[in-house]
N, C-alpha and C positions, 0 to 999 in steps of 0.2 A: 555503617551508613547505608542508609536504601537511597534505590537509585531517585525516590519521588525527595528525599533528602537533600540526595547530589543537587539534581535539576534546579531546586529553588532557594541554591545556597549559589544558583550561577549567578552574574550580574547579565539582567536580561533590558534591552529595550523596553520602554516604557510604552509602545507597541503590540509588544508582543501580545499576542492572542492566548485568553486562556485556554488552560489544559483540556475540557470540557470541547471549546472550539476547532482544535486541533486535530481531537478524536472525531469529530464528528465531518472535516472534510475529508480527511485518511478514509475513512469506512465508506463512505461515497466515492472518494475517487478512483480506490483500487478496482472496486467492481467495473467502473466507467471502462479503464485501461484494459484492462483483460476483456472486455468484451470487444474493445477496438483492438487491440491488439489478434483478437480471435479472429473478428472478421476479416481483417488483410490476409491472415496466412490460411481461411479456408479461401478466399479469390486465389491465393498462389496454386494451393491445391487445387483450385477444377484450373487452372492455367490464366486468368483474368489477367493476373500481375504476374512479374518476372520474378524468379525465385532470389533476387539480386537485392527486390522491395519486400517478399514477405519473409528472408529469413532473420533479419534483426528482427521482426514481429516476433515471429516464434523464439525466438532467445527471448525477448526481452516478457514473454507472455508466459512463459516458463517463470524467469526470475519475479514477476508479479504475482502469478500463484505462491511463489514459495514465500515471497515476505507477506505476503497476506496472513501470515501463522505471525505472522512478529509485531502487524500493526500496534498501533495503540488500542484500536476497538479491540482486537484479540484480546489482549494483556489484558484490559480494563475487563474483560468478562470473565479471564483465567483468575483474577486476581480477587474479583467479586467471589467466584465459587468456592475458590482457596479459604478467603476468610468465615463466608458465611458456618 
């Protein structure tokens, strides 16, 4: 069973947002985050903010970079070039 299987064998709210949808705030919002998250921990770095505020920025701007390889827009393009 693939995981696009799994997903639409879930019982989902009648809600729910298509897949197409979903993808497409993912890929908007992560870039939003990492740039916010970039700017508080360059103010920690020239000293603006206390390094108290910018080091969950820098943890959490790290772990945003790394799931940005796993979004859905990722997958959705790893999976396009797989098949093509």
């Amino acid at each position: 069973m693939t995981w696009m299987e799994w997903y639409n064998s879930l019982a989902k709210p009648r809600w729910t947002p298509a897949p197409a949808t979903i993808n497409l705030i993912w890929t908007i919002l992560y870039p939003i985050l990492l740039v916010s998250f970039d700017f508080v921990f360059v103010r920690a770095v020239r000293g603006k903010v206390g390094w108290k505020v910018g080091l969950p920025f820098a943890i959490n701007s790290w772990r945003t970079s790394c799931s940005c390889r796993s979004s859905p827009g990722y997958a959705a393009f790893r999976w396009r070039r797989a098949t093509s």
